[in-house]
Backbone as JSON, one array per atom type, in Angstrom:
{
  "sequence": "XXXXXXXXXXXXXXXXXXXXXXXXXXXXXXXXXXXXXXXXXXXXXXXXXXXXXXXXXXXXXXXXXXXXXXXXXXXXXXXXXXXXXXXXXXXXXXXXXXXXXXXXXXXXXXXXXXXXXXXXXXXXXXXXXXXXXXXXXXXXXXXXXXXXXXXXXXXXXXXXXXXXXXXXXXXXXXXXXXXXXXXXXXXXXXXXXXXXXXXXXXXXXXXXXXXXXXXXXXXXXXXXXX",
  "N": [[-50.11, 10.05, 19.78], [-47.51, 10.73, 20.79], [-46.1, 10.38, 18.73], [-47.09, 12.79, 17.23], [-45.65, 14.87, 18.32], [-43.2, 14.58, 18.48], [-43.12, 14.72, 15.51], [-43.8, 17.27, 15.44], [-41.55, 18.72, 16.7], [-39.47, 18.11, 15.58], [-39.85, 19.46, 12.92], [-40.29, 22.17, 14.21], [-37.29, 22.8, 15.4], [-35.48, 21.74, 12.61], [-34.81, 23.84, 11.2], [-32.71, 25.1, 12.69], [-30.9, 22.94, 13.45], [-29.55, 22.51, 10.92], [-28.39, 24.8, 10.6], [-26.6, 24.92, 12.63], [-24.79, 22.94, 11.83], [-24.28, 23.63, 8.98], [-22.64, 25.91, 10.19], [-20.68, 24.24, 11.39], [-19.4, 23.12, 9.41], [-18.14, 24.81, 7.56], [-14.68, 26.66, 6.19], [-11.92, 27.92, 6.62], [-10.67, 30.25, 4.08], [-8.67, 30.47, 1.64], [-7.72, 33.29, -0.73], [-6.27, 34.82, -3.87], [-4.84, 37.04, -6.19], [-5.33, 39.81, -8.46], [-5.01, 43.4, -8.59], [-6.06, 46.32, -9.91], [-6.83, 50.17, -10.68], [-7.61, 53.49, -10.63], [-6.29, 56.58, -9.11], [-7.36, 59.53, -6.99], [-5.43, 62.58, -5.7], [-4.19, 64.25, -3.18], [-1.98, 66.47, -1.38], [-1.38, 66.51, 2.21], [-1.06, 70.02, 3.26], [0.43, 72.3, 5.37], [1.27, 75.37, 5.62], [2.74, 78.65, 5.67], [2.0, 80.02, 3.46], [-0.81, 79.8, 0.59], [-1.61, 77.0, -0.73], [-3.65, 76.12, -2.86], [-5.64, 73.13, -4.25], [-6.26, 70.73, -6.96], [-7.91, 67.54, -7.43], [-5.51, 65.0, -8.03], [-5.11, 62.53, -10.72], [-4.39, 59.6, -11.43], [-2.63, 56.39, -11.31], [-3.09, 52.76, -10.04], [-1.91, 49.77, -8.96], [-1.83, 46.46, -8.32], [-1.05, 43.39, -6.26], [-3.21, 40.97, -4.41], [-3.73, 39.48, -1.34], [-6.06, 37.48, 0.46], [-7.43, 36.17, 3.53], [-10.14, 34.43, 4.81], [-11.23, 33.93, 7.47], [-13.38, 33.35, 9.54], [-16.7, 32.75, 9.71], [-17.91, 36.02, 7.9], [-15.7, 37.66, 8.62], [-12.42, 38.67, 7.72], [-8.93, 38.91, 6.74], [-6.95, 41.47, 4.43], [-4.24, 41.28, 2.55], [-1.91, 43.43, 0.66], [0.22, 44.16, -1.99], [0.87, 46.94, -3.54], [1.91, 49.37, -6.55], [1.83, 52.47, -6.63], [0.5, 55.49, -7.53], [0.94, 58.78, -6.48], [0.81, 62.49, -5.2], [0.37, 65.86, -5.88], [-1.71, 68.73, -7.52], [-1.68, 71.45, -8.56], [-4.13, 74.09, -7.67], [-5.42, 76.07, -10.58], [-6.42, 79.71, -10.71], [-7.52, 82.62, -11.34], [-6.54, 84.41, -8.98], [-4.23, 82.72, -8.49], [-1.56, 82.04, -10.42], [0.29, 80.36, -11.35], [0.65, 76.96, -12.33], [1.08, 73.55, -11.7], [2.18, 70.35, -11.42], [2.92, 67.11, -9.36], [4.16, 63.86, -9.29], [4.24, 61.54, -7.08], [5.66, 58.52, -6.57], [4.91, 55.31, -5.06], [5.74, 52.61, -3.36], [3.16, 50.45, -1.88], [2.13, 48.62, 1.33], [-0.97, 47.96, 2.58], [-2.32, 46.39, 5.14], [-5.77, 45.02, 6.01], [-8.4, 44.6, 7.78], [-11.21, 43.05, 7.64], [-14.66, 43.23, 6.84], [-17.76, 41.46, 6.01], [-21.03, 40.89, 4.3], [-23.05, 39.43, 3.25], [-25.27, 39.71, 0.77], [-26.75, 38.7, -1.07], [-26.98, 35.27, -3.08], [-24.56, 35.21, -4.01], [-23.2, 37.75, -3.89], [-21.42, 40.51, -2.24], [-21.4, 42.8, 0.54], [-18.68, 44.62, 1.32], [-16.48, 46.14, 4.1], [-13.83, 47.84, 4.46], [-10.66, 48.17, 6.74], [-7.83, 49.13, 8.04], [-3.75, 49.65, 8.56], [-1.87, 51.04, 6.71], [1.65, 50.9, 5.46], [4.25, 52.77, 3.3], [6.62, 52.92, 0.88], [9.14, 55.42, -0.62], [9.84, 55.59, -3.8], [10.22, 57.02, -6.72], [9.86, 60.58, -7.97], [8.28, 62.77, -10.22], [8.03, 65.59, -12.4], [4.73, 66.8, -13.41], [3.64, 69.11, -14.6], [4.39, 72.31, -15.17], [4.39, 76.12, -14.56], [6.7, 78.2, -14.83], [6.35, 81.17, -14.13], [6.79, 83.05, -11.47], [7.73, 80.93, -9.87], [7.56, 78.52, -6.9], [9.6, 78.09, -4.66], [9.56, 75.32, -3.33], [9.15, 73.75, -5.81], [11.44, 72.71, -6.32], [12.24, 70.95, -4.0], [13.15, 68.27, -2.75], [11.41, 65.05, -2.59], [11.76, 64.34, 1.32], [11.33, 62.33, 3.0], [10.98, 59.03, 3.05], [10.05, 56.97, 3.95], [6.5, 56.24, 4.82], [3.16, 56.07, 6.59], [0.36, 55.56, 7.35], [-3.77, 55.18, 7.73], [-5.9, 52.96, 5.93], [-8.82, 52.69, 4.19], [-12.18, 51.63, 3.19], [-15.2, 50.6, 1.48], [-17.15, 47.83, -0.63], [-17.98, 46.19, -3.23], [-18.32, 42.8, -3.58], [-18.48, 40.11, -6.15], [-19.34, 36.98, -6.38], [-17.93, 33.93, -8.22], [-18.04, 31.25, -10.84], [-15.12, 31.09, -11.37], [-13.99, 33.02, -10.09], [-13.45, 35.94, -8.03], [-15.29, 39.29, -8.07], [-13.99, 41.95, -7.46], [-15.38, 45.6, -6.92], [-14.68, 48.41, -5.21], [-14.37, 51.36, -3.41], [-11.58, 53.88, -2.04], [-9.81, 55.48, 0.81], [-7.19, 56.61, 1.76], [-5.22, 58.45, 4.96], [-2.38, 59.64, 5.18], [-0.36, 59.52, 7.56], [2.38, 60.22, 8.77], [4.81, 62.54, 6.93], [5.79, 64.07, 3.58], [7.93, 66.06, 3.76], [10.68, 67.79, 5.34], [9.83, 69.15, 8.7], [9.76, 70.95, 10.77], [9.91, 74.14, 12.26], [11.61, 75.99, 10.93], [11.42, 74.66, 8.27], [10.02, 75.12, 5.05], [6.88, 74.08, 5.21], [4.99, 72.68, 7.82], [3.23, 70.61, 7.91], [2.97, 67.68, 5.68], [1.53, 65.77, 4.31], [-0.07, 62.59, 2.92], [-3.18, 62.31, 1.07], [-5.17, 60.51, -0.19], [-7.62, 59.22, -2.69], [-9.1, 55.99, -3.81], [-10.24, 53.79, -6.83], [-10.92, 50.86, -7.74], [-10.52, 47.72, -9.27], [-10.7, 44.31, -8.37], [-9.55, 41.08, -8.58], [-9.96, 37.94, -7.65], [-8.77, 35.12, -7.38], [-10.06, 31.63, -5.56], [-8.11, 29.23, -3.72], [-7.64, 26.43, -4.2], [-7.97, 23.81, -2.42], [-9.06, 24.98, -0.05], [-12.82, 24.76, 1.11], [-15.95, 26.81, 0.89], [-18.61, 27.13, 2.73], [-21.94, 28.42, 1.99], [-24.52, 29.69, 3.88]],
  "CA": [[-49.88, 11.43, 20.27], [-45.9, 10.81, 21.09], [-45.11, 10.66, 17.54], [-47.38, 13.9, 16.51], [-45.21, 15.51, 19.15], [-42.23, 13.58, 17.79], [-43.43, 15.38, 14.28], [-43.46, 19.12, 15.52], [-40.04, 19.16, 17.62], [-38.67, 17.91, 14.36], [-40.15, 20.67, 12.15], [-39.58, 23.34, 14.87], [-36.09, 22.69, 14.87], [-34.73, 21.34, 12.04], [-33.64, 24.89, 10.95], [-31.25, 25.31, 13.97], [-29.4, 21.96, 13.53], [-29.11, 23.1, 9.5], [-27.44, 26.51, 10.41], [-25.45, 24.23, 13.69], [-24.55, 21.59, 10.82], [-23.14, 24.55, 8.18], [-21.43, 26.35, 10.73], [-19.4, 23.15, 11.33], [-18.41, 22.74, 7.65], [-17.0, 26.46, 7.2], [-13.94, 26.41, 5.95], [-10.91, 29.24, 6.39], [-10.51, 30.46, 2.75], [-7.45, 31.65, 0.72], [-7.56, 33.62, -2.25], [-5.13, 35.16, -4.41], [-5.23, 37.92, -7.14], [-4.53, 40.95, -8.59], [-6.13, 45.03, -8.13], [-5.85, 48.05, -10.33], [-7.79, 51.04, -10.85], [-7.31, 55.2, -9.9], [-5.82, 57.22, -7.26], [-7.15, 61.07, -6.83], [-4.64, 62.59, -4.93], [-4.03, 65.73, -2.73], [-0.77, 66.54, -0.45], [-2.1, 67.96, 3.15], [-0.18, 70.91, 3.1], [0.6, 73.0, 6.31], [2.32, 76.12, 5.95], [2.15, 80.22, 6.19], [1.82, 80.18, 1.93], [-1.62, 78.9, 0.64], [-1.24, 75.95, -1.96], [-4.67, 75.48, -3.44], [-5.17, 72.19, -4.79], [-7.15, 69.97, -7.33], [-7.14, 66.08, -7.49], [-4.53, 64.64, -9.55], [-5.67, 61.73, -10.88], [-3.25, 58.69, -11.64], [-3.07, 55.04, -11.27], [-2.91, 52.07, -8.94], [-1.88, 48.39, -9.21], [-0.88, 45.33, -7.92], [-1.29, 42.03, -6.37], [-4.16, 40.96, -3.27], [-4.32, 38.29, -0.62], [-6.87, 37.35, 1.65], [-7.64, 34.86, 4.52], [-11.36, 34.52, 5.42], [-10.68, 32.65, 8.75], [-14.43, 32.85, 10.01], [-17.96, 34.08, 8.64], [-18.27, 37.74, 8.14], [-14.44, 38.22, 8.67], [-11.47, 38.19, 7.15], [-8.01, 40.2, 6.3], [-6.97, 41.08, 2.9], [-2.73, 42.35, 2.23], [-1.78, 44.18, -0.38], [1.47, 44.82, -1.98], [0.78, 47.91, -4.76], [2.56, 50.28, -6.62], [0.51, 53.47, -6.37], [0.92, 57.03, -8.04], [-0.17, 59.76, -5.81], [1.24, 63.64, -5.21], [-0.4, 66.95, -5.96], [-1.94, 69.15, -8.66], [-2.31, 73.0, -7.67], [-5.26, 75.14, -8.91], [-5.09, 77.61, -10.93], [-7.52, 80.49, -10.84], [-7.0, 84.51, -10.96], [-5.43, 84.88, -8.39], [-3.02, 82.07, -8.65], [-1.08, 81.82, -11.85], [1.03, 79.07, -11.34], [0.4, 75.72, -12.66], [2.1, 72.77, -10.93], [1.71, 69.16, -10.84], [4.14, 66.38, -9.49], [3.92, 62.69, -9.63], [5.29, 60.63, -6.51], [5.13, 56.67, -6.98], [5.19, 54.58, -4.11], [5.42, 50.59, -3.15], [2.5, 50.48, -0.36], [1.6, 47.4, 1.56], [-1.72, 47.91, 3.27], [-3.03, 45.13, 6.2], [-6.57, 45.44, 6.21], [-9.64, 43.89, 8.32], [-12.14, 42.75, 6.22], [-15.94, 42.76, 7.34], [-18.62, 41.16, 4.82], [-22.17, 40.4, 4.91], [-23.98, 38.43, 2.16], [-26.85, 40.25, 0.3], [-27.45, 37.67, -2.07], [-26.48, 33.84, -3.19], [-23.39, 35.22, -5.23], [-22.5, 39.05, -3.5], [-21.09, 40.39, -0.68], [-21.0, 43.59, 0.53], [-17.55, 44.74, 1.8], [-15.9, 47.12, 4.73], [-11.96, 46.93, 5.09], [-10.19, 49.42, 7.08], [-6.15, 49.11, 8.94], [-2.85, 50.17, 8.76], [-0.77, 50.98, 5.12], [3.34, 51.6, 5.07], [4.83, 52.81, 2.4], [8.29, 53.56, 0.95], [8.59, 56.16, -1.88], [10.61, 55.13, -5.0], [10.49, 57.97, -7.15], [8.84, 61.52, -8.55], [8.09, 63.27, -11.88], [7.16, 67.07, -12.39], [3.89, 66.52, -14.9], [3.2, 70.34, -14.98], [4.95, 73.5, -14.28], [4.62, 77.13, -15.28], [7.74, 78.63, -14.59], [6.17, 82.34, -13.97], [6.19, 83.29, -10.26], [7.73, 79.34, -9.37], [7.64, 78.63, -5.54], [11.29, 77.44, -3.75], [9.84, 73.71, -3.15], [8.98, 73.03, -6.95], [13.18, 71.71, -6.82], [12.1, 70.59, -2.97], [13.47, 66.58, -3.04], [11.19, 64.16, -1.08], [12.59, 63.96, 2.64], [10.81, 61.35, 4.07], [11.08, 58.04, 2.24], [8.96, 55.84, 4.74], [5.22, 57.0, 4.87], [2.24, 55.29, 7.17], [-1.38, 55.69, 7.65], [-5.37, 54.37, 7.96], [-6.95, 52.91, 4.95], [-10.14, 51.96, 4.58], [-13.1, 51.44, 2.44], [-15.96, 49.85, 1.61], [-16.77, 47.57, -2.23], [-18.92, 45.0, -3.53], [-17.75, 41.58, -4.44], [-19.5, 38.99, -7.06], [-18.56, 35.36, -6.25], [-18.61, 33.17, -9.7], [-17.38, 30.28, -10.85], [-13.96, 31.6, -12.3], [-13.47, 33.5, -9.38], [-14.17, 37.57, -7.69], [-14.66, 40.39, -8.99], [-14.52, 43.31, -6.39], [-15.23, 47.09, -7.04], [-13.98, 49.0, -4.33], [-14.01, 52.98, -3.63], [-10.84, 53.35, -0.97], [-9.24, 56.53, 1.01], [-6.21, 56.94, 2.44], [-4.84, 59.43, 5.15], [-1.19, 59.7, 5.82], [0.12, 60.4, 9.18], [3.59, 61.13, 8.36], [5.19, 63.92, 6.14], [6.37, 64.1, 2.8], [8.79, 66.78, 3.49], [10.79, 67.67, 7.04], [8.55, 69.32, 9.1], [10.35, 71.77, 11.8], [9.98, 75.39, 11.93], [12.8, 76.7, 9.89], [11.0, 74.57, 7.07], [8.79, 75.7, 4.45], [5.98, 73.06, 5.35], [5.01, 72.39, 8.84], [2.64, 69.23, 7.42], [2.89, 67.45, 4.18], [0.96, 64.51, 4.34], [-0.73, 62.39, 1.74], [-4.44, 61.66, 0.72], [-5.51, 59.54, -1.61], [-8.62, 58.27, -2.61], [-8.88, 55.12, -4.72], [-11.36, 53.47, -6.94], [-10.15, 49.69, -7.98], [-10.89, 46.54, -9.37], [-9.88, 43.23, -7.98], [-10.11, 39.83, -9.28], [-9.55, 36.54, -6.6], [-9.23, 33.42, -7.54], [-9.88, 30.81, -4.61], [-7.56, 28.02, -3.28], [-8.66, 24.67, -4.67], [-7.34, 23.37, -1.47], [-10.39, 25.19, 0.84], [-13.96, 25.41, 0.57], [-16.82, 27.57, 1.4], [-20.27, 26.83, 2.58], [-22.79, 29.54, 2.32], [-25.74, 29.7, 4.77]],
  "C": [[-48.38, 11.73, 20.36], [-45.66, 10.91, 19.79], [-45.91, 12.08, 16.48], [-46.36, 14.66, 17.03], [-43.6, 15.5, 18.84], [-41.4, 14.95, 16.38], [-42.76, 16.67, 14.51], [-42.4, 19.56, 16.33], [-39.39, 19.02, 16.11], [-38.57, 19.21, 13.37], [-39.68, 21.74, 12.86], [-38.44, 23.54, 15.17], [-34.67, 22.21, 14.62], [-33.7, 22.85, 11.54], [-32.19, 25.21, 11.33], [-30.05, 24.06, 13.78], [-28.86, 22.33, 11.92], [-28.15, 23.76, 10.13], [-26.62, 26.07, 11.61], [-24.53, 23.49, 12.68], [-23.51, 22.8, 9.79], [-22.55, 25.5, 8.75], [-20.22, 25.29, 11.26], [-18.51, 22.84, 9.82], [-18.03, 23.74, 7.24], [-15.89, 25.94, 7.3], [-13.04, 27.38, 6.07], [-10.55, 29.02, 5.26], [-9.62, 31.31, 2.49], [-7.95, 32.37, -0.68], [-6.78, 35.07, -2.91], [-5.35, 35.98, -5.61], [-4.86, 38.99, -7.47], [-5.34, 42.41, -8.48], [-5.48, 45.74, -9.47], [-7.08, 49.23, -10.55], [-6.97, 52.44, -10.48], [-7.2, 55.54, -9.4], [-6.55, 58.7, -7.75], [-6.29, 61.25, -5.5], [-4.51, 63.95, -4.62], [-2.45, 65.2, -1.62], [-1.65, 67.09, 0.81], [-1.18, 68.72, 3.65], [-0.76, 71.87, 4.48], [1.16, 74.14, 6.26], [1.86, 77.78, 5.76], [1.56, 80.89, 4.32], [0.82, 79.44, 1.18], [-1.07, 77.97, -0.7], [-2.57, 75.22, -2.33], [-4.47, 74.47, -4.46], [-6.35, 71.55, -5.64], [-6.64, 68.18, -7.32], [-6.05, 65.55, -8.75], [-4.91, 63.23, -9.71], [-4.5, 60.87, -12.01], [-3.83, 57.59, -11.48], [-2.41, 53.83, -10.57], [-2.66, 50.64, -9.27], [-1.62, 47.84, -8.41], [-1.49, 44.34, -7.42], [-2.08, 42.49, -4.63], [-4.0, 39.44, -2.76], [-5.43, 38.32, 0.34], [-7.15, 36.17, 2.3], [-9.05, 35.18, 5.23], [-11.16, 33.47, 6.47], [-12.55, 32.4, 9.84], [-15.62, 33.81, 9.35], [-18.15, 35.12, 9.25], [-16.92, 38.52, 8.74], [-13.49, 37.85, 8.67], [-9.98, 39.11, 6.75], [-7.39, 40.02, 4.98], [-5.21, 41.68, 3.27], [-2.63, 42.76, 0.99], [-0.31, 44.49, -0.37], [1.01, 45.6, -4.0], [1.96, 49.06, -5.11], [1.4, 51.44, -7.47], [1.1, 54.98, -6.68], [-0.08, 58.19, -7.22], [0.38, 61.39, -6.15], [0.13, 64.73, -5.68], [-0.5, 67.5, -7.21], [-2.66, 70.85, -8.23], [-3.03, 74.14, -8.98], [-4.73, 75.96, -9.45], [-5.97, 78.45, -11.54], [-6.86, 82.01, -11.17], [-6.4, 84.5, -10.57], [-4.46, 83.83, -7.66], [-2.59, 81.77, -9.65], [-0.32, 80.82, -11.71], [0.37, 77.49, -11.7], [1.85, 74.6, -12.59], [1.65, 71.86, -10.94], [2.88, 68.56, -10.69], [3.57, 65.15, -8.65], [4.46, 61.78, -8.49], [4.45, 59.43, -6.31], [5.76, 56.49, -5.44], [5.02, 52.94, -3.86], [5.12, 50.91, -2.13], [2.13, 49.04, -0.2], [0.35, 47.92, 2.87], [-2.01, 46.71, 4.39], [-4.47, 45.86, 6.63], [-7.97, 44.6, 6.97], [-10.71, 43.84, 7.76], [-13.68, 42.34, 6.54], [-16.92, 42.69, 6.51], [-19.85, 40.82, 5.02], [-22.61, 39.86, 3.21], [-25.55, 39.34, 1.74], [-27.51, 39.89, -1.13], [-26.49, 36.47, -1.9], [-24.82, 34.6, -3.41], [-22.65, 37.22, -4.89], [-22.81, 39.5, -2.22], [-21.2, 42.45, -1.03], [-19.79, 43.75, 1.92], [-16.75, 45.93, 2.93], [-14.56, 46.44, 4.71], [-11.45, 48.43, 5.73], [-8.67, 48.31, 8.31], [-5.19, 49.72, 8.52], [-2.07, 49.94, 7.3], [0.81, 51.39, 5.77], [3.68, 51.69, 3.63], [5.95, 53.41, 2.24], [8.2, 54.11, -0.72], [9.6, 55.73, -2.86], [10.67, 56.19, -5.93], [9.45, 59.34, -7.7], [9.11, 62.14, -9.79], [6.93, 64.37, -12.04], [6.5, 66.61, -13.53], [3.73, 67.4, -15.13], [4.22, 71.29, -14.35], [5.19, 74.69, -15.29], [5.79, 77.86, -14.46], [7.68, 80.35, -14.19], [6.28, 82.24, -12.14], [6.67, 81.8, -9.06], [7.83, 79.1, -7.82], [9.11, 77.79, -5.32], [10.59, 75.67, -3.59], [9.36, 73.03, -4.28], [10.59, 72.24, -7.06], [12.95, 71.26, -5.52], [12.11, 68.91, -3.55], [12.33, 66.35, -1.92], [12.11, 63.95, -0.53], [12.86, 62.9, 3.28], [10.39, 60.52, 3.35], [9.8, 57.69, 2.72], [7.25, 56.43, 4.53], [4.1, 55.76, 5.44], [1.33, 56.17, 7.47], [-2.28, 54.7, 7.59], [-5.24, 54.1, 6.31], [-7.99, 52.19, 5.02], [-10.97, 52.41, 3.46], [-14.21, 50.29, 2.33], [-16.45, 49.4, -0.2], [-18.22, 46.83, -1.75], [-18.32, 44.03, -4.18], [-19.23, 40.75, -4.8], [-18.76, 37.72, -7.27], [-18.71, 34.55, -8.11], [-17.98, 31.98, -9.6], [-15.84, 30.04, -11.33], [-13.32, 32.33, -11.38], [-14.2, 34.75, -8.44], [-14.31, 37.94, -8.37], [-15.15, 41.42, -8.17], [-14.42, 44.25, -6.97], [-15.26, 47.65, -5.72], [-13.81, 50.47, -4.1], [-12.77, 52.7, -1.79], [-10.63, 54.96, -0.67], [-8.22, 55.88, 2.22], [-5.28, 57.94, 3.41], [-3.7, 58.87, 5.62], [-1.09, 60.42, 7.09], [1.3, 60.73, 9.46], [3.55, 62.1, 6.99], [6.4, 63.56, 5.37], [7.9, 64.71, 2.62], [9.49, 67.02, 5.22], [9.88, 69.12, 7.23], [8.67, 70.8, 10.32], [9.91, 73.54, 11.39], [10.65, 76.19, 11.28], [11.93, 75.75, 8.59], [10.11, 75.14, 6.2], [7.22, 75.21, 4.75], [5.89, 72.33, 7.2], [3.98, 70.77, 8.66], [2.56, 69.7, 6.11], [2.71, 65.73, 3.93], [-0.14, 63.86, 3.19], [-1.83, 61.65, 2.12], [-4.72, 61.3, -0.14], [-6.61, 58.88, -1.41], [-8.57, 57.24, -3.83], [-10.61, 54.4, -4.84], [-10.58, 52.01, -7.95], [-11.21, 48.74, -8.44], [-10.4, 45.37, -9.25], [-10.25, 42.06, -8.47], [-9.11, 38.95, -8.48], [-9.74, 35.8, -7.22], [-9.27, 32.49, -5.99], [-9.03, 29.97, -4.58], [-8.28, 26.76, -3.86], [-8.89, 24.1, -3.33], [-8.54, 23.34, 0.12], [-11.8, 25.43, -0.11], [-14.48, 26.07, 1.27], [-18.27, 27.22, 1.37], [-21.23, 27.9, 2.8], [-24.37, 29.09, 3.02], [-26.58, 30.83, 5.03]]
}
């Protein structure tokens, strides 16, 4: 009788010391890689003159780290260089056609929350804090009929910070990731100065992004999935 009893403690649970047993062998995981993909982009424009807008649509690069330091969360950095700025409608009753191009080197820090919905993919939330510093711009459009005073308007305000956040899908393999990613970005500073004597009381940038990333892992750590 002691060793039927023996039997069914064993069976009832062995599960628990499993999933006690591979939460001891988790490992904090590096991995290293690169992003690109598309920005749509709008300015958020404040001022007494409307400036209807469509997305301008550009492009995004650069290099990704991340540190999975326990299961189901992890932070990724980012250092990209990212094309955003505006592209203003033009209907009836606006004749003007305007687009302009400003590049920026952004470094996002982002919190990284994952859940497992198979052997081999994850699904992905990341959302924290971007800075960026602007490097330069480039008029892509301009009809010269009717032109508004801040088409020769210089960026003011180099620095630029905001949220980003999004949510992807990664596919583990044996070669490495491969995340797809839809992202948005709101700025909380201003492109241009901002005071009442200016033309622009906000001029803040949105950007949404749609990316592809590719990690390679650390040799160095592993990962046990449970």
């Amino acid at each position: 009788m002691s060793r039927i009893i023996i039997i069914i403690c064993f069976i009832l649970f062995s599960p628990a010391f499993v999933l006690i047993n591979a939460q001891e062998k988790f490992t904090p995981e590096w991995s290293f890689g690169i992003n690109g993909g598309m920005t749509l982009s709008k300015i958020g424009f404040d001022s007494q003159s409307r400036v209807p807008q469509s997305n301008l649509r550009q492009s995004t690069g650069g290099l990704t780290a991340r540190y999975i330091s326990e299961n189901h969360f992890g932070l990724v950095g980012e250092l990209n260089y990212s094309m955003r700025g505006w592209q203003e409608k033009t209907d009836t009753s606006y004749l003007n056609r305007y687009a302009r191009s400003l590049v920026y080197l952004e470094l996002p820090v982002m919190t990284q929350l994952y859940f497992n919905i198979g052997k081999r993919v994850r699904l992905l939330f990341n959302v924290g804090p971007q800075i960026s510093y602007f490097l330069n711009d480039k008029t892509l459009e301009r009809e010269e009929y009717d032109a508004k005073p801040y088409y020769n308007l210089p960026v003011q305000r180099r620095f630029d910070y905001g949220i980003k956040g999004g949510a992807g899908l990664e596919i583990r393999t044996g070669i490495g990731s491969f995340i797809l990613d839809g992202n948005y970005y709101f700025g909380l500073s201003d492109i241009f100065n901002n005071t009442r004597a200016d033309i622009f009381q906000a001029s803040h940038n949105q950007v949404i992004g749609v990316r592809l990333t590719y990690l390679v892992r650390s040799k160095t750590k592993t990962f046990i999935f449970f």
